[in-house]
C-alpha positions in Angstrom: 3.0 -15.1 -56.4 3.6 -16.1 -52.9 6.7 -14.0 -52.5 4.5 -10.9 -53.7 1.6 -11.6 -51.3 4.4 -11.8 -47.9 5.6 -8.8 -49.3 2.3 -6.8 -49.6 1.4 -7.9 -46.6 4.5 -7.0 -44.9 4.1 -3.8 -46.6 0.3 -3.5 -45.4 1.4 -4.3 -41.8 4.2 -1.7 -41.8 2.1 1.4 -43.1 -0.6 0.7 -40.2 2.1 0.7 -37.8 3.6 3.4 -39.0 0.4 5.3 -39.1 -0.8 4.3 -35.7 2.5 5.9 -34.5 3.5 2.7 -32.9 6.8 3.8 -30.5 6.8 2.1 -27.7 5.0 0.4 -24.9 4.1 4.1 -23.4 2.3 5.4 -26.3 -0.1 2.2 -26.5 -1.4 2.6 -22.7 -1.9 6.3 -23.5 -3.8 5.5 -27.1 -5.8 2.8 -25.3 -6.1 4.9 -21.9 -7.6 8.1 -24.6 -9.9 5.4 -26.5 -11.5 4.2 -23.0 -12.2 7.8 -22.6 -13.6 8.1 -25.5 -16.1 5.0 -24.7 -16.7 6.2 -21.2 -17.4 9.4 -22.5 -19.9 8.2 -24.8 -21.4 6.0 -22.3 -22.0 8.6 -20.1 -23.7 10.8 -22.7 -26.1 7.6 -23.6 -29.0 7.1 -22.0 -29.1 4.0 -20.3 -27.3 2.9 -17.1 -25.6 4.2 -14.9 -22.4 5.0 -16.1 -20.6 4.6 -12.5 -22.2 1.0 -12.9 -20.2 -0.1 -16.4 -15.8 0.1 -16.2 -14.2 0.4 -19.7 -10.8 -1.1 -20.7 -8.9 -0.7 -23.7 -6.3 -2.8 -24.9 -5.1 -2.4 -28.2 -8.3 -0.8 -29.6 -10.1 -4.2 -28.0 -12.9 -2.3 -25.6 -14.0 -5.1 -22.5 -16.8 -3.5 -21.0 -17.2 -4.6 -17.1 -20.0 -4.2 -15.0 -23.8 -4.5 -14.0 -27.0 -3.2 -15.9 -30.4 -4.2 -15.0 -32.1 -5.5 -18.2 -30.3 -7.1 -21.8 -31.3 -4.1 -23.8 -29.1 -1.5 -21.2 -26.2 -4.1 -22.4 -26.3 -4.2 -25.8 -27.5 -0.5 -26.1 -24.1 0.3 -24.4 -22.0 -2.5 -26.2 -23.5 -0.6 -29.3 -22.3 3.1 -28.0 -18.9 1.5 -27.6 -18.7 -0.3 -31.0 -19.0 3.5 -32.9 -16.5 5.1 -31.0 -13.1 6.3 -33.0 -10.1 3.8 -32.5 -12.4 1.1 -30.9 -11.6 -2.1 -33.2 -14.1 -4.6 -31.2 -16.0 -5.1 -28.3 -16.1 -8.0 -25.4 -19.4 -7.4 -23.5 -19.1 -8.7 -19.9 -21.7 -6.8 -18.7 -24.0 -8.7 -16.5 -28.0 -8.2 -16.7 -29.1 -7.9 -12.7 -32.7 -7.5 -12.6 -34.0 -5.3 -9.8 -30.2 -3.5 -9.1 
């Protein structure tokens, strides 16, 4: 039974790499470089903040928003925007809440 679950998962693990495309070091900076487009674009079409004011990185479909808004709700609205965009697996919020900016 434990021999069949490796397996399945080693399985598992190969399709999604093989279906992400997975080829090399330059195709990941390009599918996270697209997917912080994607996130910047969405951002920007938001209301909200200013989108100058919030920087979007993507690392392996792992979106760190950076950046200042000037209330809580602006920051979770835009962690929110983020979350539902395609290829985006999770979100690390480091916006910081600057009243009066």
């Amino acid at each position: 039974m434990k021999r069949f679950l490796i397996a399945a998962t080693a399985v598992a693990l190969a399709a999604q790499l093989g279906a992400c495309g997975l080829s090399g070091p330059s195709s990941l900076a390009a599918r996270d470089a697209a997917v912080a487009e994607r996130v910047k674009a969405a951002i920007d079409q938001a209301s909200g903040p200013s989108p100058a004011a919030v920087e979007v990185v993507a690392t392996g479909g792992v979106v760190t928003l950076y950046g200042t808004v000037e209330v809580p709700n602006e920051s979770e609205h835009v962690a929110l925007v983020a979350s539902g965009v395609n290829g985006v697996r999770s979100v690390v919020n480091d916006l910081i809440v600057i009243r009066g900016s």
